[in-house]
C-alpha positions as CSV (number, residue, x, y, z in Angstrom):
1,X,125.1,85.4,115.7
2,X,127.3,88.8,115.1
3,X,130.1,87.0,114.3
4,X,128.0,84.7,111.5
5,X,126.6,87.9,110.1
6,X,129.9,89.8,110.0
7,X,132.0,87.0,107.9
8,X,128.5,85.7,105.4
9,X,127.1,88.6,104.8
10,X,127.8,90.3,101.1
11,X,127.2,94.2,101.2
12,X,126.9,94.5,97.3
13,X,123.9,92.2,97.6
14,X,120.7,94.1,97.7
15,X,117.5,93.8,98.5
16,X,116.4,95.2,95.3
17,X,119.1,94.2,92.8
18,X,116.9,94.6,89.4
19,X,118.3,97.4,86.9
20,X,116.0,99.8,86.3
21,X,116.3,99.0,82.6
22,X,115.3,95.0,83.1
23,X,112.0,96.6,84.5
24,X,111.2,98.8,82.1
25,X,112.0,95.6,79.2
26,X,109.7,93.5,81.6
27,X,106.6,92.2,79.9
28,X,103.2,92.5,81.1
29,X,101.6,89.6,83.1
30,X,98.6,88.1,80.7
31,X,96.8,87.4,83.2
32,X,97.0,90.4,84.9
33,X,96.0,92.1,81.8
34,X,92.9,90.2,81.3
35,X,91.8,91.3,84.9
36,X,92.9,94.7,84.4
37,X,90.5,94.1,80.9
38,X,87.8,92.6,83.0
39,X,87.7,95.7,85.6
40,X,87.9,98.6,83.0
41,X,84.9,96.2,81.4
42,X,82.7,96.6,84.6
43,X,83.7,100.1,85.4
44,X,82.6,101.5,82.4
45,X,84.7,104.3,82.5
46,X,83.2,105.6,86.2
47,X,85.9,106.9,88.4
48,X,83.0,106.5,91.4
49,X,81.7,102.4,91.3
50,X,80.2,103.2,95.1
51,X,76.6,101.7,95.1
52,X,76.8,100.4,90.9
53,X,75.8,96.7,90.2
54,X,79.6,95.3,90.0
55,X,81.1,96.8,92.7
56,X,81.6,93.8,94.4
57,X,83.7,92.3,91.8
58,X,85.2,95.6,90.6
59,X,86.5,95.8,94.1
60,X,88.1,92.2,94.2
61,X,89.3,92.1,90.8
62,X,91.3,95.3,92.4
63,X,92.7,92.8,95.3
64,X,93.5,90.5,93.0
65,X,95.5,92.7,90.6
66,X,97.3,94.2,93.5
67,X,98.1,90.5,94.9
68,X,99.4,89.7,91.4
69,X,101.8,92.6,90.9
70,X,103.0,92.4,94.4
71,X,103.7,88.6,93.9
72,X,105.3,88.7,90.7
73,X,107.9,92.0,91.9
74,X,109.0,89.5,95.0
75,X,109.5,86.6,92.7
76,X,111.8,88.8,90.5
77,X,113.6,90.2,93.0
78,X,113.9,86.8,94.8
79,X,115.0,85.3,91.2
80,X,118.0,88.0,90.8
81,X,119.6,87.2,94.4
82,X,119.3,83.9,93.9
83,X,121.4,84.2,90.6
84,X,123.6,86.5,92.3
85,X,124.3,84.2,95.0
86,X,124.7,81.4,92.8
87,X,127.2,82.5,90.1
88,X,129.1,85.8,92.3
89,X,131.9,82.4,93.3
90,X,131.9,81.3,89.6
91,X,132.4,85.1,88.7
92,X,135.5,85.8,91.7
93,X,137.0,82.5,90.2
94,X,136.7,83.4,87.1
95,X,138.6,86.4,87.4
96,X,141.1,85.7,88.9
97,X,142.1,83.0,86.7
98,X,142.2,85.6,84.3
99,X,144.4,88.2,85.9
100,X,141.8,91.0,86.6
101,X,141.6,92.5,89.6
102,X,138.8,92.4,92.2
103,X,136.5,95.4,92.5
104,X,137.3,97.6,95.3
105,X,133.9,97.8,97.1
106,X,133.6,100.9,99.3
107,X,131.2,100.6,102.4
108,X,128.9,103.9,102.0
109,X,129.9,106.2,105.2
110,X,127.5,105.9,107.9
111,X,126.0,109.2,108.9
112,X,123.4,109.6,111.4
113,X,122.2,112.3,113.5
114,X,121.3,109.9,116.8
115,X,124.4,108.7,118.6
116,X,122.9,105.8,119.6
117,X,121.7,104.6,116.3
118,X,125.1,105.6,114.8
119,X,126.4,103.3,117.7
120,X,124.8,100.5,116.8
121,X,125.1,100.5,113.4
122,X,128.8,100.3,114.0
123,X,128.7,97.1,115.8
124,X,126.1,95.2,113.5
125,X,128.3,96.4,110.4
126,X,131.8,96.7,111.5
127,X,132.5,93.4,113.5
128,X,136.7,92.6,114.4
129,X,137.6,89.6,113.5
130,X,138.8,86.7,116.5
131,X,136.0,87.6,119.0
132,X,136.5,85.4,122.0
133,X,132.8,84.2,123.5
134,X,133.2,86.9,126.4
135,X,133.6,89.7,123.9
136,X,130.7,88.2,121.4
137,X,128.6,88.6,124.6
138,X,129.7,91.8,125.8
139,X,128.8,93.0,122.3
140,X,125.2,91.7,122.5
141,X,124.7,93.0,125.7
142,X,126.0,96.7,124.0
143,X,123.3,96.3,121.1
144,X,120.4,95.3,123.2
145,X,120.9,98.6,125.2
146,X,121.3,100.6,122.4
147,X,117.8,99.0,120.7
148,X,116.0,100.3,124.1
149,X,117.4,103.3,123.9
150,X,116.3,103.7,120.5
151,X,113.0,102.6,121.2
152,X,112.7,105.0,123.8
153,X,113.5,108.1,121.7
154,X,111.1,109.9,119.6
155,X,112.0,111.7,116.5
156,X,110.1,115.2,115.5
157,X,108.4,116.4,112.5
158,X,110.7,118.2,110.7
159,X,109.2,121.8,109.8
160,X,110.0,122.0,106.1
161,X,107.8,119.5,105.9
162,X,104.7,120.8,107.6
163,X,101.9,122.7,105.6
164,X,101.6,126.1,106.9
165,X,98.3,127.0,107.1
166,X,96.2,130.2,108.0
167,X,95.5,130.5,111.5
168,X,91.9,130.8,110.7
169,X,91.5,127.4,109.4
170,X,93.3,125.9,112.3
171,X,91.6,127.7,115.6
172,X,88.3,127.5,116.3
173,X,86.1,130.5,117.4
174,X,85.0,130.9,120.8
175,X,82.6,132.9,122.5
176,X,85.5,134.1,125.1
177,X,87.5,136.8,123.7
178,X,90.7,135.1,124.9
179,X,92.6,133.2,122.3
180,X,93.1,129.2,122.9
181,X,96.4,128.1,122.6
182,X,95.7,124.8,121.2
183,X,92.7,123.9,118.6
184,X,90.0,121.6,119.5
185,X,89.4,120.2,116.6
186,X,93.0,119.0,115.3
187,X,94.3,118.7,111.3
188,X,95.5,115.7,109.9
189,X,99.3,116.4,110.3
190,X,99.2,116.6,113.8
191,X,99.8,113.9,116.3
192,X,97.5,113.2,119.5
193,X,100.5,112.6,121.5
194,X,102.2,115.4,120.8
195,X,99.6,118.1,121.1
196,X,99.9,118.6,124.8
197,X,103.8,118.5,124.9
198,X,105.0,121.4,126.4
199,X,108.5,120.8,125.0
200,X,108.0,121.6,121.7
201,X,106.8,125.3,120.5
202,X,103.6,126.2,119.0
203,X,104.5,126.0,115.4
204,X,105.7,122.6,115.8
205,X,101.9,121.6,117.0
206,X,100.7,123.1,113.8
């Protein structure tokens, strides 16, 4: 299987390979304008439809839309791979019948700050060529380790990223005079796993 997706696989294939231009140019659906036309019709210009008349069918016309745009993205996206896949051979044949020579694709450096991960992601991207059958299985073996290992670890909230807030809103008064450490009634950000882990400091439970 590592060996199939080292030799088929084509890096400069995307997931994502529309230009941001050929979405801009994209026409609107009609038909999700009329339901677009049909919801703004019912809504009446209320930001709040709780409780009105049409909420029912304010809220599925909503579902629909959503289904609509979601569907027609994919089918793009499916539609330029499938091109891409279809004519790259054409293209490669092409020039090189002409003299021009192939672009130099450069694999983006891999960079990550767990050894493990960076371990694995060597040996699902960068696969030697001639594996005998007892290397291919010592090299499964190595990436199904790795994936446990990875699935054991638990990344951190990084602190730039946490919202500072006054202590005031955070504790809770108590009739004792000594301070809790920990709130009992816990903010949004924080996680109920992490709350009671004595590894990490205070400010990180914030």
């Amino acid at each position: 299987m590592l060996s199939h997706i080292g030799l088929m696989r084509d890096p400069r294939a995307r997931k994502d390979m529309v230009p941001d231009e050929v979405w801009a140019r994209m026409p609107p659906d009609p038909e999700i304008l009329a339901l677009e036309a049909e919801r703004a019709q019912l809504k009446g210009g209320q930001y709040r439809i709780t409780g009105t008349e049409n909420e029912d069918r304010i809220r599925e016309l909503t579902r629909l839309i959503g289904q609509m745009k979601a569907k027609r993205a994919k089918n793009i996206r499916r539609g330029y791979r499938e091109d891409y896949f279809y004519n790259r051979p054409t293209w490669d044949i092409e020039r090189q019948a002409n003299g021009e020579e192939g672009q130099e694709y450069v694999e983006p450096a891999i960079d990550l700050q767990i050894p493990e991960r960076a371990a694995l992601a060597k040996i699902l991207c960068n696969q030697p060529e001639g594996l005998s059958s007892t290397a291919l299985l010592a090299l499964r073996i190595q990436a199904g380790e790795l994936m446990s290992i990875l699935c054991d670890k638990r990344e951190t909230i990084k602190r730039d990223r946490i919202r500072q807030r006054a202590l005031a809103d955070v504790m809770v008064k108590e009739e004792s005079p000594e301070s809790d450490t920990f709130p009992l009634l816990m903010q949004r950000t924080q996680c109920p796993l992490c709350i009671g882990d004595e590894r990490l400091s205070n400010v990180d439970l914030l």
